[in-house]
C-alpha positions in Angstrom: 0.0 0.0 0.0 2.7 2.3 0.8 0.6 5.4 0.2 0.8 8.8 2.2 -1.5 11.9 2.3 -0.9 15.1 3.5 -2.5 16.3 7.0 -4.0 19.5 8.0 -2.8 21.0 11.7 -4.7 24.0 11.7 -2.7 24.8 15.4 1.1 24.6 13.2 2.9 27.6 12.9 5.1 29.3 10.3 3.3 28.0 7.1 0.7 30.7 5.1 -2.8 31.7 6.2 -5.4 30.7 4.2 -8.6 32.5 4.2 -11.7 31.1 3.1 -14.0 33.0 0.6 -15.2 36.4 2.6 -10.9 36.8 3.4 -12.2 36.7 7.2 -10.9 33.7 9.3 -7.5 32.2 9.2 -6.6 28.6 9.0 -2.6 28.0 9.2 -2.0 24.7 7.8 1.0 21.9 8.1 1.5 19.0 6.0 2.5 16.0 7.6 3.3 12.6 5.3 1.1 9.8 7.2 0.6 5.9 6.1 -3.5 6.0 4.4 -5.4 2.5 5.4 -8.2 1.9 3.7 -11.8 2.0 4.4 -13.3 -1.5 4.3 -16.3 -2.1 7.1 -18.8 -0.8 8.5 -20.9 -2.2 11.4 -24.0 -1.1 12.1 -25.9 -2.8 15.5 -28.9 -4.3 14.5 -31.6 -6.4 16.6 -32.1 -8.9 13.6 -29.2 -9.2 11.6 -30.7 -11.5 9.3 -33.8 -9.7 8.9 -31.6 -6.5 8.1 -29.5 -8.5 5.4 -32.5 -9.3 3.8 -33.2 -5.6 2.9 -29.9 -4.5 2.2 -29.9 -7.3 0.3 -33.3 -6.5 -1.4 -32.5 -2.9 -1.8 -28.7 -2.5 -2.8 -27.8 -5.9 -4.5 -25.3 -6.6 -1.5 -24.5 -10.4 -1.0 -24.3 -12.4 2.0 -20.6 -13.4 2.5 -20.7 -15.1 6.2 -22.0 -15.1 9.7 -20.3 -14.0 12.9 -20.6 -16.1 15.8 -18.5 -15.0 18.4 -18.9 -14.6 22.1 -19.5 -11.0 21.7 -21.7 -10.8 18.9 -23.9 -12.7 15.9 -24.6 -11.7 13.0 -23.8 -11.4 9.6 -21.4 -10.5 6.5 -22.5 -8.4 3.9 -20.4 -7.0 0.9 -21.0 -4.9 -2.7 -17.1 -6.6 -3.2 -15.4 -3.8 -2.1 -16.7 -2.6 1.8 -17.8 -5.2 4.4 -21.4 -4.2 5.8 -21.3 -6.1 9.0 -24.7 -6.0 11.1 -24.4 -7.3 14.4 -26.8 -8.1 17.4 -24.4 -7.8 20.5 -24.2 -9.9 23.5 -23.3 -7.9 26.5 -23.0 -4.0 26.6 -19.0 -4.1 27.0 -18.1 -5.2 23.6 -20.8 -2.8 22.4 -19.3 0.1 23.9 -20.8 2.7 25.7 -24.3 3.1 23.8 -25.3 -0.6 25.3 -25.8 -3.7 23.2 -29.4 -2.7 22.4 -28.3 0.2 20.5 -29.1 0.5 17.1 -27.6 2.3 14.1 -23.7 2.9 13.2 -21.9 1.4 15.6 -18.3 1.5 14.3 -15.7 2.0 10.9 -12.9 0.0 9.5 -9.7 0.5 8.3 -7.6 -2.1 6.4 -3.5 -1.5 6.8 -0.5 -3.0 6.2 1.2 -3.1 9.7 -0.9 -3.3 12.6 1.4 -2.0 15.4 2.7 0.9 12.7 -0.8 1.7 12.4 -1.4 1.6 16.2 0.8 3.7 16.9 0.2 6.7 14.5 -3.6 6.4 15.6 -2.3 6.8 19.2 -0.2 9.2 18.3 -3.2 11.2 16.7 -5.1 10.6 20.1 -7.3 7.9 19.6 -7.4 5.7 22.6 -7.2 1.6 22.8 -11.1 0.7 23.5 -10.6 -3.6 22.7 -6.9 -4.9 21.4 -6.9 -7.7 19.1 -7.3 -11.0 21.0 -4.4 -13.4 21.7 -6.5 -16.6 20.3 -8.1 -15.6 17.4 -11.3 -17.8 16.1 -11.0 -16.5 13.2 -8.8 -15.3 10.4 -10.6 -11.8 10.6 -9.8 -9.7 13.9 -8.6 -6.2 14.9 -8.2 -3.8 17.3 -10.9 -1.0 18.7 -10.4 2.6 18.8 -12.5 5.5 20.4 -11.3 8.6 18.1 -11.1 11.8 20.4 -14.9 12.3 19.9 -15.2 8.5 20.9 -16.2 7.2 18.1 -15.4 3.7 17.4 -13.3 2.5 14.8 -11.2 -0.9 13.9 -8.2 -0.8 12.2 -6.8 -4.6 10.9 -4.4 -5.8 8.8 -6.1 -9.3 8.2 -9.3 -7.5 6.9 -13.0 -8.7 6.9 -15.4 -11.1 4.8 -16.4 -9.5 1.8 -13.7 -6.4 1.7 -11.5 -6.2 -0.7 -7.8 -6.0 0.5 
């Protein structure tokens, strides 16, 4: 993948102002050369996963690509070949974070990398904070570990991916 983008650190100093269209506010910015994963799941916390697949199924063409059975969630694998759609019914309310594991709507992102503790670190680095590491037995080839981003959202970051994603 090797790929980089450039950042914007509106707080960095000695670069140009830029003003947006009136000329009134200020924005200094900094470019930084990060490692870009890829976007390649998205969960949303459903209370019938099966019943849900069935729609997005019906209504976008996705295709069912596997079930999750693990002892934090069921549910199951959707995919258009590119993104993972994972729609999960949650066990308990600590894997589901703090909204509870009867929550229902998007309950976390994906990113696909090439070098998981690389990776780890630049998201710590940026601020996000460890919320589930990968496990140490895996029962699966898919796995990752779980972020809160400084707002708290949750997002994965992997680099074994997810059924239905393409690498």
């Amino acid at each position: 993948m090797d790929r980089t983008t450039p950042i914007l650190d509106p707080g960095a100093t000695g670069q140009a102002p830029i003003h947006d269209h009136n000329g009134t506010s200020q924005i200094v910015l900094a470019l930084w050369s990060v490692t870009m994963a890829k976007l390649r799941h998205i969960a949303l916390s459903v209370p019938d996963p099966w019943a849900s697949a069935k729609f997005y199924q019906q209504a976008f063409g996705l295709e069912v690509v596997g079930e999750a059975h693990s002892s934090t969630a069921d549910g199951v694998y959707l995919s258009d070949g590119t993104v993972s759609l994972t729609l999960l019914k949650y066990k308990t309310d600590a894997p589901a974070g703090p909204a509870g594991k009867d929550f229902v709507g998007l309950h976390h992102m994906g990113f696909m990398c090439d070098d998981l503790e690389a990776q780890s670190r630049q998201v710590e680095a940026a601020g996000a904070q460890l919320f589930m590491d990968a496990p140490v037995h895996t029962s699966t080839e898919y796995y990752e570990k779980k972020y809160r981003d400084p707002d708290g959202v949750i997002f994965d970051i992997t680099h074994s991916g997810w059924r239905g994603a393409k690498p």
